[in-house]
N, C-alpha and C positions, 0 to 999 in steps of 0.2 A: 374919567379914566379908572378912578377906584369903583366903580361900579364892575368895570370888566375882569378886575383882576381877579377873582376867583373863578371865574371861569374860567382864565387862563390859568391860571396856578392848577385848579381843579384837572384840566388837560394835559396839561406837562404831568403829573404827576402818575397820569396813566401812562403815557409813552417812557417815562423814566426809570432810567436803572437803580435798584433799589442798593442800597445797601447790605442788607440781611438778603442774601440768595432765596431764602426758605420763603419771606411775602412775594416775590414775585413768583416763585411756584405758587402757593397757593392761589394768587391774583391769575393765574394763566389756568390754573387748573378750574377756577368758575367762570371763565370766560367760554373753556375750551366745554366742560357741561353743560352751561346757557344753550351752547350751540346746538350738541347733541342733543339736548331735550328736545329744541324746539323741531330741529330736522327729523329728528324720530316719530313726534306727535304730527308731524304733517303729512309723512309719508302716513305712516301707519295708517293713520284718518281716512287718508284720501283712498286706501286700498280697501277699506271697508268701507266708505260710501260707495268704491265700484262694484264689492262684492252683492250691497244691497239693491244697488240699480240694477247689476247684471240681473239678479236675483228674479227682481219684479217683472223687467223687461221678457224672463222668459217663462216664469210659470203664467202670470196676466197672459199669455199669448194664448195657455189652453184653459186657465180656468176664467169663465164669465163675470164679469165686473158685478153682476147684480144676481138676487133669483128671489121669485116669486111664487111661494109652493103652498098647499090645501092639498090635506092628506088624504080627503074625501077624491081629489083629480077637480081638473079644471074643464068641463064641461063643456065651455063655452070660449075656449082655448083662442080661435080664430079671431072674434072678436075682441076679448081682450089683448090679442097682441095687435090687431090692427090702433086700437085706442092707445097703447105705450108708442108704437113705431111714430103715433103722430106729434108726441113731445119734441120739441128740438134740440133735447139734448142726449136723445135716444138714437143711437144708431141702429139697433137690430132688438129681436126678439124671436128667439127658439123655444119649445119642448120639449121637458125632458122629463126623466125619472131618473132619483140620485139614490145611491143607497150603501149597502157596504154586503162583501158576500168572501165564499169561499171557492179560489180557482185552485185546480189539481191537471196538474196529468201526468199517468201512471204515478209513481211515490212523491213527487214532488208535490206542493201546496202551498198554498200562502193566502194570507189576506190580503183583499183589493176593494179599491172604492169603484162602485160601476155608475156610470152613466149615461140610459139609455135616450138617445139622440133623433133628430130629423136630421138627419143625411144633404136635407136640400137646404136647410133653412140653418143650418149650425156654421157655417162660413158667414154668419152676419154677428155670430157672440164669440167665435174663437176661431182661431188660426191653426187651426192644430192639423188642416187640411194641407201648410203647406211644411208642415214638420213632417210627412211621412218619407220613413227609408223605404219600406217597402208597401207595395201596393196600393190602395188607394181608400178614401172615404165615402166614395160612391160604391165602393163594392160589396157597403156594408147595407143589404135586397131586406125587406122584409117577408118572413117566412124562410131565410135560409139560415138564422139563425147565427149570422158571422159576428166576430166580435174583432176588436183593434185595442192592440197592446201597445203599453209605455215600452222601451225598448230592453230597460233594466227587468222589468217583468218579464219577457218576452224571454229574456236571456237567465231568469231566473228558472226557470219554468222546462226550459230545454223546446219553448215552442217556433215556429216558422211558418210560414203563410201555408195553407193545406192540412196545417194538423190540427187535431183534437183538441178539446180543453174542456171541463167537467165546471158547470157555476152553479155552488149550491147556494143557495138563498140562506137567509137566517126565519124561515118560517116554514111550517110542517101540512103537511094533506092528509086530510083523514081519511081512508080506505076498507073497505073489508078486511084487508087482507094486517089491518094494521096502521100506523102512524108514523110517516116517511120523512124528510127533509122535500124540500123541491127543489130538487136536481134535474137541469139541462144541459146536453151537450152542446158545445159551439163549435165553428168551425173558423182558424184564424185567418184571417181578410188582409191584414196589414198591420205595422208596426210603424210606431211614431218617436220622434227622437227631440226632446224641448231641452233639455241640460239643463232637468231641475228635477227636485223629488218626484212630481206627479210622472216621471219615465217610470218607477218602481211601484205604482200605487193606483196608477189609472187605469180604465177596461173599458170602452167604448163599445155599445151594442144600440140595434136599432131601436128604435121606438116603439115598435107596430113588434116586436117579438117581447120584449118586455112587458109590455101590456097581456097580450094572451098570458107570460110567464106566469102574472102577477093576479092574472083574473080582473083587469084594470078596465073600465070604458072608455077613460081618456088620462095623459099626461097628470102627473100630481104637480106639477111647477113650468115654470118661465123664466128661461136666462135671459139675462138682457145686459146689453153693451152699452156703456155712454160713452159720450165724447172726451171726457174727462174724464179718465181713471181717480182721480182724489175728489171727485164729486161727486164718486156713486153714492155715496150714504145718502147724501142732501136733493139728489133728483131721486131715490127713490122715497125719501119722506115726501118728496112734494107727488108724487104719485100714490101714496096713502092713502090721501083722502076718497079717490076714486074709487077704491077698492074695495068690496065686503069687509067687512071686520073680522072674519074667520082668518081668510090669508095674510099669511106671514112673510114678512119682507126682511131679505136680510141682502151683505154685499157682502164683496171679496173679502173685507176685513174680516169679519167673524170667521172667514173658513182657511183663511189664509194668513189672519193676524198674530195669530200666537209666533209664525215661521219668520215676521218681518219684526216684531216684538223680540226676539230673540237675537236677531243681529243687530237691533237697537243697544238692547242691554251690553250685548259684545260690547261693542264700539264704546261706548261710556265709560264700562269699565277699564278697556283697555287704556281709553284716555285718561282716567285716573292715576290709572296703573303709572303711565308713562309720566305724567305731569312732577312726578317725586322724583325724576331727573332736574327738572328744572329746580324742584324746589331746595334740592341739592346745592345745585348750582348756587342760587338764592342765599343758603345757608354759608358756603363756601365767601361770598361775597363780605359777608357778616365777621367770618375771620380774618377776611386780607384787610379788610377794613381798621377792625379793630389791632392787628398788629403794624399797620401802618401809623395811625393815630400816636399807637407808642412808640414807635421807630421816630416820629417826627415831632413829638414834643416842644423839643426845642426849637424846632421852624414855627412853629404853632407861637410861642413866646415872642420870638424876634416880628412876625409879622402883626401881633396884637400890639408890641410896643409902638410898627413904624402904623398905626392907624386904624388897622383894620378890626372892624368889629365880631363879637361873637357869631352874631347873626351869618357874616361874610365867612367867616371860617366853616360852619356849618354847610353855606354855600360850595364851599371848595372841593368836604369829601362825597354831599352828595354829587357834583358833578363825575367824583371819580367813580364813585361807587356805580352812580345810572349810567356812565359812561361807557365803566365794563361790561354793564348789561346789555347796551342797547348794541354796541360792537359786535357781543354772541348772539344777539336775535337778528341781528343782522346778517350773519355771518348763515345763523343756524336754517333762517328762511327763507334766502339765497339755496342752499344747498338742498334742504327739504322741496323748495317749488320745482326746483328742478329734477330732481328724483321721482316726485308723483307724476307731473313730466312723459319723463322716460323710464321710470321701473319695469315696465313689463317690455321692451327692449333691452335694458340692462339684464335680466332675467334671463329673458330668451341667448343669449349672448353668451352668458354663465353656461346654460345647457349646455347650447354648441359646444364648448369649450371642453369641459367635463362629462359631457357625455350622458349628462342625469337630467329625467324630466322631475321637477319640484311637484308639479300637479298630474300626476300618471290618469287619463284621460278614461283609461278602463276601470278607476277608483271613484275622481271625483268628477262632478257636475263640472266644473269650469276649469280648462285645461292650461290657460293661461293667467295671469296675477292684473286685474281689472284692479284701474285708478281714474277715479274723476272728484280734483281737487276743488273745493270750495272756496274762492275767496275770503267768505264769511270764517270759514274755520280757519282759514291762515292768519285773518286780521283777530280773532278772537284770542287764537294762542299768543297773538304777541302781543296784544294789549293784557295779559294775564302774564306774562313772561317779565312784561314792562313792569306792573305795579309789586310784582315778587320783587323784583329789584331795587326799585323804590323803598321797599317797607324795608330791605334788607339793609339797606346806608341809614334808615334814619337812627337809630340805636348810634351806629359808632359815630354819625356826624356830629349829633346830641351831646358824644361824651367830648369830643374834641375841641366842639365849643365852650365846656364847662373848663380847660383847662386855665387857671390864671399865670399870667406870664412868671410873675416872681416866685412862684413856686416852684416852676420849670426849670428857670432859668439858677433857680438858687446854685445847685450842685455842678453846672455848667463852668 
């Protein structure tokens, strides 16, 4: 039986009415911040893993998982994609030419990344065929010179399917007549719409006109799609070896990693950020704690006289102290799962209500507040919520134990 009694002691002492008003404030106010840390760190969390999945899920759709480029052009283009398409974890292979250039029409300009395309064979490395608002990817002929705009480009630019657009290269023609830029006009074929940066930064043109542009005989590179986006790195090192040692093999990550690197960093820090809620909280613990211990001296005394050891009284306030904890993590990851849940219902909701979009659609890429919760980070935050709590009682339980009864008790 005395085995159990601080445990029971330790629990009544959470549900019990204190004496001093001010310790049960403070005992309700690390309860009530345990909670909110943890509910804040899970929602927060879980909105930025959706921001980063959204992320991936739509720029991956137009940029190629792999590419295989030799600045000389690749010669021999047919057969080397028929040798990639035969791996099996290669789903496609296209031709292209990537580069970067200056697009104008009348006063406006901007810089843009172009990427001159097979038309037939680019629905096997990207989807961007089914992202078009306007027109189409077949209608980009060789010899007509059409190009296909991000839709934020498109909108930046003041252009629409039929009109002009001026693409100066970043290299020069020597002439009698002097030493020029090489500048062509295009004609716009269609506009693509992916809700993610490359709408502001992409220029799609045909193959067969970039090459003459370029003075090229064939393709400088190979997009290639695998089956597993997080495997591109590792099938294309195992396609390395097959390849001349000239060409250069690189994946999405290098051209897209800095963009997913950066809502890593977010995310961490934010979870830093937030985690000094909890550690609040934590802190908060440490004083109810500790004003409890003196508030109860004398029960402290009476209970060491009727048996019970230091050891067990130690027992008592950590029960109270992890008790309070584990109540706010409970409390806090109840509320947190279900908010990651339904946030962007909740959101949506809020609009209606007030009349305000949070994500104005003609500003940003994603118009709605994207959550996809991880198990992993919900149990992480509460086994980190848990041991804050722990380390937080062992201090005042330490000191509780050290009290000797006749000293307590002397002024009693």
């Amino acid at each position: 039986m005395l085995k159990n009694v601080p445990l029971m002691i330790g629990l009544r002492y959470i549900r019990a009415k204190r004496r001093h008003q001010f310790i049960s404030f403070v005992s309700g106010f690390s309860l009530v911040g345990m909670a909110l840390g943890v509910m804040a760190l899970i929602i927060v969390l879980s909105v930025m893993n959706g921001f980063d999945r959204e992320m991936k899920s739509r720029v991956l759709q137009v940029v190629p998982h792999g590419f295989i480029e030799h600045k000389a052009g690749l010669d021999n283009w047919q057969a080397l994609r028929q040798q990639l398409v035969e791996h099996p974890e290669v789903v496609g292979a296209a031709p292209s030419i990537n580069g970067f250039a200056l697009l104008s029409r009348g006063a406006r300009t901007t810089g843009v990344e172009f990427s001159a395309i097979h038309p037939q064979l680019q629905p096997e490395v990207s989807k961007v065929a089914r992202s078009m608002i306007m027109g189409s990817i077949e209608d980009v002929k060789p010899g007509e010179f059409g190009v296909v705009l991000g839709v934020l480009l498109a909108r930046k630019l003041g252009a629409m399917p039929g009109d002009k657009v001026t693409l100066t290269l970043p290299e020069v023609r020597i002439t009698p007549a002097g030493v020029y830029p090489r500048v062509k006009r295009f004609t716009v074929k269609g506009v693509f719409e992916v809700g993610a940066p490359v709408d502001q930064q992409l220029a799609l043109v045909h193959l067969d006109d970039m090459q003459r542009l370029q003075r090229l005989s064939s393709p400088t590179g190979l997009q290639v799609e695998v089956t597993d986006i997080y495997r591109a790195g590792e099938v294309l090192a195992q396609l390395k070896p097959f390849l001349p040692d000239e060409y250069e093999i690189s994946d999405w990550s290098h051209s897209q990693g800095s963009l997913f690197q950066a809502v890593k960093m977010e995310k961490m820090m934010v979870g830093v950020l937030l985690s000094t809620i909890i550690a609040v909280a934590a802190f908060n613990i440490v004083s109810s704690l500790v004003l409890m211990v003196s508030d109860k001296r004398s029960d402290i005394a009476v209970l060491r006289t009727m048996g019970l050891t230091a050891r067990q009284v130690v027992v008592i306030f950590l029960v109270q102290g992890v008790g309070v904890g584990v109540l706010g993590i409970g409390i806090g990851a109840t509320l947190g799962v279900l908010g990651a849940l339904y946030i962007s219902d909740l959101v949506t909701g809020l609009e209606k209500l007030v009349g305000l979009k949070v994500f104005d659609p003609n500003v940003y890429f994603i118009s709605e507040i994207p959550s996809h919760m991880y198990i992993s980070d919900v149990a992480a935050i509460a086994v980190t919520a848990l041991c804050l709590s722990f380390l937080a009682t062992v201090y005042p339980a330490w000191r509780a134990g050290q009290i000797e009864p006749a000293e307590a008790l002397r002024y009693e």
